[in-house]
C-alpha positions, 0 to 999 in steps of 0.5 A: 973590361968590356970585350969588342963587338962584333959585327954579327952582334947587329943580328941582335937588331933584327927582332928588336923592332917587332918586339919593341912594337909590341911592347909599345902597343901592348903594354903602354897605358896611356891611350894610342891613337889610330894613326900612332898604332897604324905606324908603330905596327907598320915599322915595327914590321918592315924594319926587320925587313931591312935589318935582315937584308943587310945581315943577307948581303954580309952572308952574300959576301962571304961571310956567313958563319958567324955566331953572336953570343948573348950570355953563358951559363956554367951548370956544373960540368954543362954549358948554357951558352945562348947565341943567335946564329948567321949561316946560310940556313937562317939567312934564306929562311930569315930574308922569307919572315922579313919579306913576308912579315912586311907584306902582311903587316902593310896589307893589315892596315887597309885590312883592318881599317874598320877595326876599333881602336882598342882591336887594332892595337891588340891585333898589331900588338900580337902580330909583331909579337908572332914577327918576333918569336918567329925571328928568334927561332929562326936566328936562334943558335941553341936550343933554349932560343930555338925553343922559346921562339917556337913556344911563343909561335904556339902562343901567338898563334893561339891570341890570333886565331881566336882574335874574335873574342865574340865567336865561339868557335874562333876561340874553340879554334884556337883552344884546338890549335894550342892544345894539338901543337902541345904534343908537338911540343912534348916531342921536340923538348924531350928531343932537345934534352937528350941532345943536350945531356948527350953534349953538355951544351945547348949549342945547335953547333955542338948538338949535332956532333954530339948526336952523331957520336950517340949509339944507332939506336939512341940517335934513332930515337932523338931523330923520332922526337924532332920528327914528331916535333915536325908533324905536329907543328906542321899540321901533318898526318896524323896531327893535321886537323887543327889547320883547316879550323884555323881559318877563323883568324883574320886573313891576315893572320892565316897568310903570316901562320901560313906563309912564314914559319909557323906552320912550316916550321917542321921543315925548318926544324928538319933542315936545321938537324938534317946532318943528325936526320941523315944518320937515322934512316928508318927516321928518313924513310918515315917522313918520306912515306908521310911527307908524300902520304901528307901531300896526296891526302892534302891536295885530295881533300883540297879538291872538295873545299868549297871555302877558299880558306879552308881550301888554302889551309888544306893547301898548306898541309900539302905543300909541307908534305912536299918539303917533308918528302924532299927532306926525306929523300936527302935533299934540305936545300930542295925542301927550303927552295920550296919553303920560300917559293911557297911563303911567296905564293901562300901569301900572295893567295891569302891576301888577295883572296881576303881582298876579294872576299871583302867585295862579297861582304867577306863571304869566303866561300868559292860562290861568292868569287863569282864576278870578282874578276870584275869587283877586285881586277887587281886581287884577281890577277894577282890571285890567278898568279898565285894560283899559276905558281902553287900549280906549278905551270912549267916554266912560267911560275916559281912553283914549277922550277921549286916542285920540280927539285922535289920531284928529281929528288925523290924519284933519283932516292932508293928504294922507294924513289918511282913510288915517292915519285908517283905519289907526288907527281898524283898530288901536282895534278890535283894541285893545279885542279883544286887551285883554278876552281876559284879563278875560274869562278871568279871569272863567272858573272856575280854579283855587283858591289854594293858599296865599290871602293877601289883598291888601296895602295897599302893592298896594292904593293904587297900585292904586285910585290908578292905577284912578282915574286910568285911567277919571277921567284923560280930564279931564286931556286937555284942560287939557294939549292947552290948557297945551301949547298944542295946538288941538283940531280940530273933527270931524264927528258921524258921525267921532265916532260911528265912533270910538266904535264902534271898541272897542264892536266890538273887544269884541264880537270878544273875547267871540267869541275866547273863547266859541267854541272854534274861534276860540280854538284858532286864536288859540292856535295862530297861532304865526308871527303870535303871534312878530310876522310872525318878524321877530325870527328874520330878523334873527338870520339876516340880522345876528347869525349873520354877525357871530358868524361873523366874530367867530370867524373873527377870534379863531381859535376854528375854527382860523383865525388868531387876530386877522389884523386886530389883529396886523397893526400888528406884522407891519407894525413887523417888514416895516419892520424888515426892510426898513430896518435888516436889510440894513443893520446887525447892530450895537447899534441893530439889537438895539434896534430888535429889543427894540422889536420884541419889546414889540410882541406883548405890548403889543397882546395887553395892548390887546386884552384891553380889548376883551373885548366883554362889555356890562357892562365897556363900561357900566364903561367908559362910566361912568368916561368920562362921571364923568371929563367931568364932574370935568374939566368942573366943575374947568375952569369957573366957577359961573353960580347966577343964572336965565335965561329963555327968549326 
């Protein structure tokens, strides 16, 4: 009997074309033409789009609690039961990865124009597979789901930073990223676990009540490792550094790493346990005093950049720590507000910046936007727009209405809350300072382009589209707050009139960096500040050097003995043997204990070789594993097709 299917099965569809794109670009083996990868990619990226915004328009109508089961899974008294969710959470968060995946996979295809053909099929292939995974979390109703989706952002993330093969250090990049994310990775799976042993279920729905009932001190601790899930993932303090070297990915892959919800999917991990986070208040407090530390260091260090990217990145990690602070005050709906309004201007900031760099030979740095206003008229206003709305011009942007319900929320919070509110009303001025600094150079004359060639449509819509929505998005902030079920607070006149005056008097210290020479050499030479506080290099003195050592100490690449710690298995079988049977026998059994001796070495020099280190075999291996779950899983267990509910 096969059961009915519902409608929220159609949930199902809304990753499938960009995995299906991937399948096609990346796994076919005949030949693909230019134009054949150009419109796999390109529906392989819109079509969620429009999938989502029907599921959104059913959440709209009033039916938003709606759960749409793939299989279950009896482990003795335990309950695998894998589901992808609606609610109001994963239909904001979703409708965001659409809108943004389908701008940046549109603006890829002028991008990318001079690639070849064999670059472009792997840089679409792997972008729709970033489009997929980071859809699954986000739909995802457990936390297998959840956490597959997540492990293939790290791995996707990983292949398009490093998509240069030809650049060393766009692979020491990504090499960075995937090792730095692994501790993020360690802390939500451990945290995952122990929900689950807590609830016999990997149900999102029934995790949460079940670690509501643990012990104070239990709850305490699961609520650090999701925290420390979120930190790591989401480029915060202490774990920020492998943001910023990021930036050696193509453009595009910096707006969807950045925009979407791989960077920031700390915050959606928070928002999405928020009821367990709630009832741990050191855990809140913690990621209040990060979320605003994170924010004033980010914008901080932005602030010496002399490389838009760099500027950008450093621009991420603190705009998280607002949507951290927000968390950590009580207020998820807030934080998402901003989760959309920063995917929006993010992106809108990336693309255009790439635009623009494309006129100066793809030089990203802040001097070569000088003349850009002429160059690329079109990325410039869109880029200013960008700008406006990170900085958060009172009433005009979407930046404003979004910063300005992190603001109330933190400074209405106890017992911290005029501290939080400081720290991050500080952050809003350095955010506008840093923001205007290369729309004000890009005002400056330049050079002439060599070789002019007017804006392409396929640069242009995603352009003007993210430009709407960066400056007109602040209409969406409080329909959100309301659909999350978020309360605005109540602030004075005089808190307002203060936070408005925050990016007014950022902007007025940018035009002072950039008219007066003095200042800008300043900015241009604060080379210890411009590198974070040198936090990056201290950790490759405190950790990576160490470990390199150990690593060749072990191996025997300084003349040391190769591997003391592998062989000791058979030096251990040969003391026994030497121990037990030499002083005893010289007959048959002691040359058959000698043949098994003797296989010994080889036999571990065969183990040995699977561990070689090399990220790549690891994502092999980490790939066959979780392929070779998931066949055992669905030949072991039984279809569920019909719906079921949340309580």
């Amino acid at each position: 009997m096969i059961p009915a299917l519902t409608i929220f099965h159609l949930l199902l569809f809304v990753p499938a074309p960009a995995l299906a794109a991937f399948l096609v670009l990346g796994l076919a083996p005949v030949y693909l033409s230019r134009r054949f990868v150009m419109v796999v990619a390109v529906i392989g990226g819109v079509l969620p789009l429009l999938l989502m915004a029907g599921m959104a328009s059913l959440c709209l109508s009033g039916q938003c609690q709606g759960v749409a089961p793939i299989f279950d899974l009896m482990v003795g008294p335990a309950h695998v039961d894998l589901a992808l969710l609606l609610d109001p959470l994963s239909t904001v968060v979703g409708m965001t990865v659409t809108q943004i995946g389908a701008c940046v996979m549109v603006y890829s295809v002028d991008y990318m124009a001079g690639a070849k053909t064999s670059d472009l099929r792997r840089f679409f292939a792997l972008m729709n597979l970033f489009l997929a995974a980071m859809l699954t979390m986000v739909l995802a109703g457990d936390s297998i789901l959840y956490f597959l989706g997540w492990e293939l952002m790290g791995m996707c993330s990983f292949f398009l930073i490093a998509y240069n093969i030809g650049s060393s250090r766009a692979i020491a990049a990504g090499r960075k990223a995937f090792i730095m994310s692994r501790i993020a990775d360690a802390l939500l799976l451990a945290g995952l676990l122990l929900l689950f042993i807590a609830a016999g279920s990997v149900r999102i729905e029934a995790l949460i009540p079940a670690g509501l009932a643990l012990p104070p001190q239990q709850r305490t601790i699961i609520a650090a490792m999701l925290l420390g899930g979120a930190l790591g993932k989401s480029a915060q303090l202490p774990f920020h550094t492998w943001l910023p070297s990021a930036m050696a990915g193509p453009t595009p892959v910096s707006a969807l790493l950045h925009s979407a919800t791989m960077v920031a999917a700390g915050a959606y991990l928070m928002a999405r346990f928020a009821p367990l986070l709630a009832e741990a208040p050191g855990v809140m407090m913690a990621m209040a005093i990060g979320g605003a530390a994170t924010a004033l260091f980010g914008a901080f260090t932005a602030l010496f950049q002399n490389d838009v990217k760099r500027l950008l990145a450093f621009s991420s990690i603190s705009q998280i720590g607002f949507m951290l602070l927000a968390l950590g005050v009580g207020s998820p709906a807030a934080a998402m507000a901003h989760f959309v309004i920063h995917a929006l201007f993010k992106s809108l900031l990336f693309l255009s910046a790439g635009d623009m760099a494309h006129s100066a030979g793809d030089d990203t740095s802040i001097a070569a936007m000088r003349g850009a206003a002429k160059r690329r008229p079109l990325a410039f206003a869109t880029f200013a727009a960008g700008a406006a709305s990170l900085s958060g011009l009172p009433l005009v942007t979407a930046g404003w209405w979004s910063k300005e319900e992190i603001l109330d929320a933190a400074l209405a919070s106890d017992p911290l809350g005029p501290l939080l509110w400081g720290a991050a009303l500080l952050s809003a001025v350095l955010t506008a300072t840093y923001a205007f600094r290369p729309v004000l150079a890009a005002l400056q004359p330049g050079a002439v382009e060599a070789h002019p060639h007017p804006t392409g449509p396929a640069t242009a819509v995603p352009l003007v589209l993210l430009a709407i929505g960066a400056i007109t998005g602040g209409l969406l902030v409080g329909p959100i707050i309301h659909l999350l079920g978020g309360v605005h607070p109540e602030m004075p006149a005089f808190t307002m009139l203060i936070a408005a005056a925050a990016p007014l008097t950022g902007l007025a210290f940018s035009v002072a960096i950039t008219r007066i020479p003095a200042l800008a050499q300043r900015v241009a030479t604060a080379r210890h500040l411009r590198q974070g506080l040198r936090i990056d290099v201290r950790y490759h003195v405190w950790f990576v050097q160490p470990f390199q050592r150990l690593v060749q100490r072990l191996s025997g690449a300084r003349g040391h003995r190769p591997d003391p710690f592998g062989a000791l298995p058979v030096r251990l079988v040969l003391w026994l043997k030497r121990q037990a049977i030499d002083r005893f026998t010289r007959d048959g059994f002691d040359r058959l204990w000698m043949g098994l001796a003797a296989t010994a070495p080889p036999l571990w020099a065969a183990a040995r070789r699977s561990q070689t280190g090399r990220v790549r075999h690891s994502v092999m291996a980490m790939t066959a594993g979780a392929a070779a779950l998931l066949v055992l899983a669905l030949m072991t267990t039984r279809p569920t097709m019909g719906m079921t509910t949340w309580p």
